[in-house]
C-alpha positions as CSV (number, residue, x, y, z in Angstrom):
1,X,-15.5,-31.2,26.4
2,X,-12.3,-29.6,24.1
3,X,-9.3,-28.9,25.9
4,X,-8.1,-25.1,26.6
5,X,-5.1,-26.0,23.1
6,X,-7.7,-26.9,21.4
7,X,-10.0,-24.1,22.1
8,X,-7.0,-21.4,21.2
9,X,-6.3,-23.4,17.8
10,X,-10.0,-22.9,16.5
11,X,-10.0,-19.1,18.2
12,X,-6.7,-18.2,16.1
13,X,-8.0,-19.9,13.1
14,X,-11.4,-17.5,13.5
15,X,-9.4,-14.7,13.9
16,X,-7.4,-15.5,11.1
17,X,-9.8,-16.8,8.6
18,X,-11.5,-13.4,9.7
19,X,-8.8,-11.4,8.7
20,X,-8.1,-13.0,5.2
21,X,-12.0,-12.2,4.4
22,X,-11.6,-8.4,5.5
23,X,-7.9,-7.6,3.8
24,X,-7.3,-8.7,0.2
25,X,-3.6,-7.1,0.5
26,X,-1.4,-9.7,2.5
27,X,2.7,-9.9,2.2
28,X,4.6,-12.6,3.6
29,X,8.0,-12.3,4.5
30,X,10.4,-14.5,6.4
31,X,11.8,-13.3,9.6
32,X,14.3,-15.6,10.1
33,X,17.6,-14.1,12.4
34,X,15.4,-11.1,13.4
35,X,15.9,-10.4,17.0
36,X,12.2,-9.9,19.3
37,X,13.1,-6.0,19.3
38,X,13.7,-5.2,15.8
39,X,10.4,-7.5,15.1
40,X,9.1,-5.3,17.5
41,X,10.4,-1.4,15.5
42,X,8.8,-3.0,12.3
43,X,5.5,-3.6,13.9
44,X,5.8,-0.2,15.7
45,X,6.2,1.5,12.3
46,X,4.0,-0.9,10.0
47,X,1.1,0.4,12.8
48,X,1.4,4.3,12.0
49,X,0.4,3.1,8.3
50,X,-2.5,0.6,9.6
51,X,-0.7,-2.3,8.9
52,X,-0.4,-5.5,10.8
53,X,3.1,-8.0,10.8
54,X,1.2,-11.2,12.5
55,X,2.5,-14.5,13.3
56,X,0.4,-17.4,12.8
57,X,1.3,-21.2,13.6
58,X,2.9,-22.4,10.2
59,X,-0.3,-25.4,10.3
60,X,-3.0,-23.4,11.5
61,X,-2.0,-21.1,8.3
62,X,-2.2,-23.6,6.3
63,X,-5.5,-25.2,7.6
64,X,-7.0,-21.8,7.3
65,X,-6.0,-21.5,4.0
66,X,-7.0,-24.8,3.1
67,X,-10.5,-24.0,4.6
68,X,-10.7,-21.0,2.5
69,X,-9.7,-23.0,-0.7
70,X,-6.4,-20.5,-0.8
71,X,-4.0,-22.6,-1.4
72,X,-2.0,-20.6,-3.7
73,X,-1.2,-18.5,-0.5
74,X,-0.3,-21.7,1.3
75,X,3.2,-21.7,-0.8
76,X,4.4,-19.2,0.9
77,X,3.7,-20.6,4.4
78,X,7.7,-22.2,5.1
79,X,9.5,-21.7,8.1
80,X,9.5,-18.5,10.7
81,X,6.8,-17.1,7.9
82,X,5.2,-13.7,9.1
83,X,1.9,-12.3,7.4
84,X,1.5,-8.5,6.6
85,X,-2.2,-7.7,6.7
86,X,-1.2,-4.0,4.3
87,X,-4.3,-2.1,4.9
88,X,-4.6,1.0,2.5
89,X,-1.2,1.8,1.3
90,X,1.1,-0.9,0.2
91,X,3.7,1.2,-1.0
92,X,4.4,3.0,1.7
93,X,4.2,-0.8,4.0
94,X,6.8,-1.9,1.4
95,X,8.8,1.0,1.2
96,X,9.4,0.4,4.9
97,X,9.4,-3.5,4.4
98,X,12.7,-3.0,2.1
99,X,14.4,-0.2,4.3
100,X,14.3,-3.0,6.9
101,X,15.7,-5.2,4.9
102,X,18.1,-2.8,4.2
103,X,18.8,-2.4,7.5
104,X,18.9,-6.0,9.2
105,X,20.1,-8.0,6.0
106,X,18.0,-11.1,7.6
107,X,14.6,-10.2,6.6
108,X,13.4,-11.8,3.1
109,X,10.3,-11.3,1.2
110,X,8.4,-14.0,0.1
111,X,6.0,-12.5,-2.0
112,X,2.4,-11.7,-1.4
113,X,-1.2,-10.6,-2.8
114,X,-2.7,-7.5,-3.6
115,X,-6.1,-7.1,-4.6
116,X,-6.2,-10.3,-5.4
117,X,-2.8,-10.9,-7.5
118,X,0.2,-12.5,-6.8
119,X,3.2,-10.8,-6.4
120,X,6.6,-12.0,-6.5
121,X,9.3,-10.7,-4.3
122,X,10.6,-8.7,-7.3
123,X,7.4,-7.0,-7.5
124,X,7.4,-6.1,-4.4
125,X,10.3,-4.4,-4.2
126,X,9.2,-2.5,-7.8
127,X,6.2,-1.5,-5.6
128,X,8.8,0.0,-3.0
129,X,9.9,2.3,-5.7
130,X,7.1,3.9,-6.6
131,X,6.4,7.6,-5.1
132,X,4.1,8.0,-2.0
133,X,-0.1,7.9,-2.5
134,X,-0.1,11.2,-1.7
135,X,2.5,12.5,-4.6
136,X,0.5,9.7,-7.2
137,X,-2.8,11.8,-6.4
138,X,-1.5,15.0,-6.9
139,X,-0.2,14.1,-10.2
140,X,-3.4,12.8,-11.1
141,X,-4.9,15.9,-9.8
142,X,-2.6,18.2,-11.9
143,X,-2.9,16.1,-15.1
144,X,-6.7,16.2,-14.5
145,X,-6.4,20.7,-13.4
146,X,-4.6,21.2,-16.4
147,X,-6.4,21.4,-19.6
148,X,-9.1,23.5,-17.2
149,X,-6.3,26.2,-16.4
150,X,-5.3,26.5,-20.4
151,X,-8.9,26.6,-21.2
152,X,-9.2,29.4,-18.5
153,X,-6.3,30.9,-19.4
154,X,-7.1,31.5,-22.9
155,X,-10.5,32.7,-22.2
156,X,-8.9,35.2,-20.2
157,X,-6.2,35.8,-22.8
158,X,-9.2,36.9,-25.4
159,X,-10.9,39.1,-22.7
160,X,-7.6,40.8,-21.8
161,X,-7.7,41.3,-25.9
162,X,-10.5,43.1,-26.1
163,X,-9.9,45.1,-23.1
164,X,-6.9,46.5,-24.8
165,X,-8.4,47.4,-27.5
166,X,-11.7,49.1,-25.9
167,X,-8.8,51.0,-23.7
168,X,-6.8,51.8,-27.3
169,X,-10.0,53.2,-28.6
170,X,-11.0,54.8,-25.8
171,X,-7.5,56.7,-26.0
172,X,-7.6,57.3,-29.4
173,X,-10.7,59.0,-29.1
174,X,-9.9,61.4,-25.9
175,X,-6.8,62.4,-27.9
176,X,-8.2,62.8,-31.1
């Protein structure tokens, strides 16, 4: 019969090996210094965007990992480490990733994965500077709407054209 510790160790290492196959967009960051309430504001606000801050036992991480045969993720897993599960926007999770920082001066990033690349803690921060999903899709949207309106436009432009003249004609003839 396995005892109740051992019981929770293989239940968290489910859950988390479960969670590594479902996300592919992970950042780790040290929270070293970071008092249980302002942990608790940056898991508040990582939740509005769908994200998760979770921390795992430092060696059932790394036995996950090792299980998983991602060890390349084990590297990162060094002292009060906590995992980001991102979800579907990781700008706007490190946008407010860096504002913390910004804000506490304790928290550090120590890189992550995104669809299934590395990324450095400069990266990360690069990521942080990029405009909002919703503003990158609009752009898109526009750069995609444009040639359509020109193309619409000058269609119109040629029927306006021969409007004009069909009205100067017609004028031309009633005063004629």
């Amino acid at each position: 019969m396995k005892k109740i510790s051992e019981l929770c160790k293989e239940s968290l290492e489910s859950e988390f090996s479960t969670r590594l196959k479902e996300e592919n967009n992970i950042f780790f960051i040290n929270y070293s210094g970071i008092s249980a309430s302002k942990l608790s504001e940056l898991r508040t606000s990582l939740k509005q965007l769908g994200a998760r801050l979770i921390i795992y036992k430092n060696t059932i991480c790394r036995r996950t990992l090792g299980k998983l045969k991602l060890d390349e993720m084990s590297k990162f897993i060094n002292g009060p480490v906590g995992l980001i599960f991102v979800g579907e926007d990781p700008v706007a999770v490190s946008k407010i990733l860096v504002n913390f920082k910004k804000q506490t001066e304790k928290l550090s990033f120590l890189g992550g994965f995104w669809q299934d690349k590395k990324l450095s803690q400069e990266r990360l921060i690069e990521l942080s500077m990029l405009p909002p999903k919703i503003i990158l899709q609009a752009k898109c949207f526009s750069l995609i709407k444009s040639p359509i309106t020109n193309f619409v436009m000058v269609l119109n432009a040629t029927l306006l054209k021969f409007l004009l003249v069909l009205k100067a004609i017609n004028e031309k003839k009633k005063g004629g």
